[in-house]
Structures are given as structure tokens and as C-alpha cells.
C-alpha positions in Angstrom: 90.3 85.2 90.7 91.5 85.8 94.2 90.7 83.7 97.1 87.5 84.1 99.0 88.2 86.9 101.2 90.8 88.0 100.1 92.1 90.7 97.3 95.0 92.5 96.0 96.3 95.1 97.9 96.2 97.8 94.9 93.1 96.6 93.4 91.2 97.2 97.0 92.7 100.8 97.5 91.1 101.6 94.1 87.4 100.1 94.9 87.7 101.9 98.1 88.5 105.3 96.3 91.8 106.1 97.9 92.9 106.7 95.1 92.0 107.6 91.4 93.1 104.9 89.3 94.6 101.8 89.9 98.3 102.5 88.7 98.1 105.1 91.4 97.7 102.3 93.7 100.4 100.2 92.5 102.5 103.5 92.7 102.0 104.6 95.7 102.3 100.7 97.3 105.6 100.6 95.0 106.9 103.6 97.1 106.6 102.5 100.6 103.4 104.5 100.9 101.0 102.2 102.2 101.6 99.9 105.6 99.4 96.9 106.2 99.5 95.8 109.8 102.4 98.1 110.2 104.9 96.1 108.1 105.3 97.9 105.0 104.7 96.4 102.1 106.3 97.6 98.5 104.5 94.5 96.6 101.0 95.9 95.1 99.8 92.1 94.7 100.1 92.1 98.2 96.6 90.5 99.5 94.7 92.0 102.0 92.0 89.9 104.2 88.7 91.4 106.3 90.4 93.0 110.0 93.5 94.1 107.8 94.5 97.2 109.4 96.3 99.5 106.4 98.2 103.4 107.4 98.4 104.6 104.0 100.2 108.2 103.9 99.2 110.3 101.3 100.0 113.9 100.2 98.1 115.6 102.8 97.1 113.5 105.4 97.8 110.0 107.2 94.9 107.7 106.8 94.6 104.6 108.7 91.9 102.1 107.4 90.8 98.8 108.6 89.3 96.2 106.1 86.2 94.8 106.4 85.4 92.8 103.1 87.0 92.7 99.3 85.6 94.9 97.2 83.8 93.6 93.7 83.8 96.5 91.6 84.5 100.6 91.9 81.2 101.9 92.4 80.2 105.0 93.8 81.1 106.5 97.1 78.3 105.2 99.3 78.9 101.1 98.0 82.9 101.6 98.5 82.6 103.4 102.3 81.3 99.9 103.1 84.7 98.0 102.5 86.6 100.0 105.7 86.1 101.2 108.5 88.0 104.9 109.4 90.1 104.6 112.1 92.1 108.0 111.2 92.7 110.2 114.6 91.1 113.4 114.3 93.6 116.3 113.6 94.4 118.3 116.9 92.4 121.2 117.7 92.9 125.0 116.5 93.9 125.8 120.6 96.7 123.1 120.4 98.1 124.5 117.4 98.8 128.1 120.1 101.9 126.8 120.6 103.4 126.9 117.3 103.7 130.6 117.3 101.7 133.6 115.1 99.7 131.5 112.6 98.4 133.2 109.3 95.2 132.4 107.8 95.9 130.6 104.8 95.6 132.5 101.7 95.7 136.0 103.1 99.1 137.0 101.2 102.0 138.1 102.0 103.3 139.2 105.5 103.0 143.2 106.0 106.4 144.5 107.4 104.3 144.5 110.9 103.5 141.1 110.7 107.5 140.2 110.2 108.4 142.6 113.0 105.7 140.7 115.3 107.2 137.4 114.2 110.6 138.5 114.7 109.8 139.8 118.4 108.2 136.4 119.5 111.1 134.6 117.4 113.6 136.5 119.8 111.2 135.6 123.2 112.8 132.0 122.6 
């Protein structure tokens, strides 16, 4: 049993649903994924304590999560919300993505031949 307070750093990720199952944790702690306090930690037994401040990068996103108590089982979603508090920036606006150029809307196939000339002549503006 851990100490009051405090809990293993892959066991806590799985009662907080980050992940699915806990050897996912331990995985993705393994591989440098997860930062606690920003020092990265590679040790899943790593324990974590309430104000514990974790950036853990997974596939899609960048989440940043601050501890506030040590989970005691994986219950539903409401009960394991409870255990941290978001602190993950909000991603930027559609207008501050402008700059990046022509932007297609996801899943509308491939580029027509007038889309690639378009592209090309804002490609050559640069």
C-alpha cells in the first residue's frame, strides 16, 4: 500500500482515465511520454503527491494535469474527473490558423487540379 497521499505514477494515470489500461501507462511513462513537474520521468513507480503538476503528450494532443488527490479505484468518468484539475491551454483559434496557408476541410478528398494550382500560386507568393 502506498503512503498516504501519495500513489504510483502509472496506477493514477489509469484511475484518472488517461489512458485505457494500466500497461498503457507504464508504456507510455517508459517512453518519456509523461513529465511530472517538468522533469521527465521514465520510472512508472514514480509517485505522485496532491499539487503534482504532470504534461503528459499523447497521440493527439498535449495534456497538462495537476493532481489533486490519489485515486482508489477506476470508476467511472464523473468519480475520476475529481483526481485533477485541467490546466491544458485551449488550442488557438480557427483565425490564427490564417496564416498557415489554404487549409482543406478534413475529409473532403483529394485536391482537384484547381486546388493544387491555387496552392501552388500562394506557394510561389513566398
Amino acid at each position: 500500500m502506498a503512503v498516504a497521499g501519495r500513489q504510483r505514477l502509472d496506477k493514477w494515470l489509469w484511475f484518472a482515465r488517461v489512458v485505457k489500461t494500466r500497461t498503457l501507462a507504464a508504456k507510455l511513462v517508459s517512453e518519456g511520454h509523461v513529465r511530472v513537474n517538468a522533469q521527465k520521468v521514465d520510472a512508472p513507480a514514480k509517485a505522485l503527491s496532491p499539487g503534482d503538476v504532470l504534461t503528459i503528450s499523447l497521440e493527439r494532443q498535449v495534456r497538462v494535469l495537476k493532481v489533486l488527490e490519489p485515486g482508489e479505484r477506476r470508476g467511472p468518468f464523473e468519480e475520476a474527473r475529481l483526481l485533477y484539475e485541467d490546466l491544458t491551454p485551449e488550442p488557438p483559434a480557427k483565425d490564427a490558423m490564417q496564416d498557415l496557408g489554404p487549409v482543406r476541410d478534413h475529409g473532403s478528398g483529394r485536391p482537384t487540379k484547381r486546388d493544387r494550382r491555387q496552392l501552388s500560386a500562394w506557394l510561389d507568393q513566398e
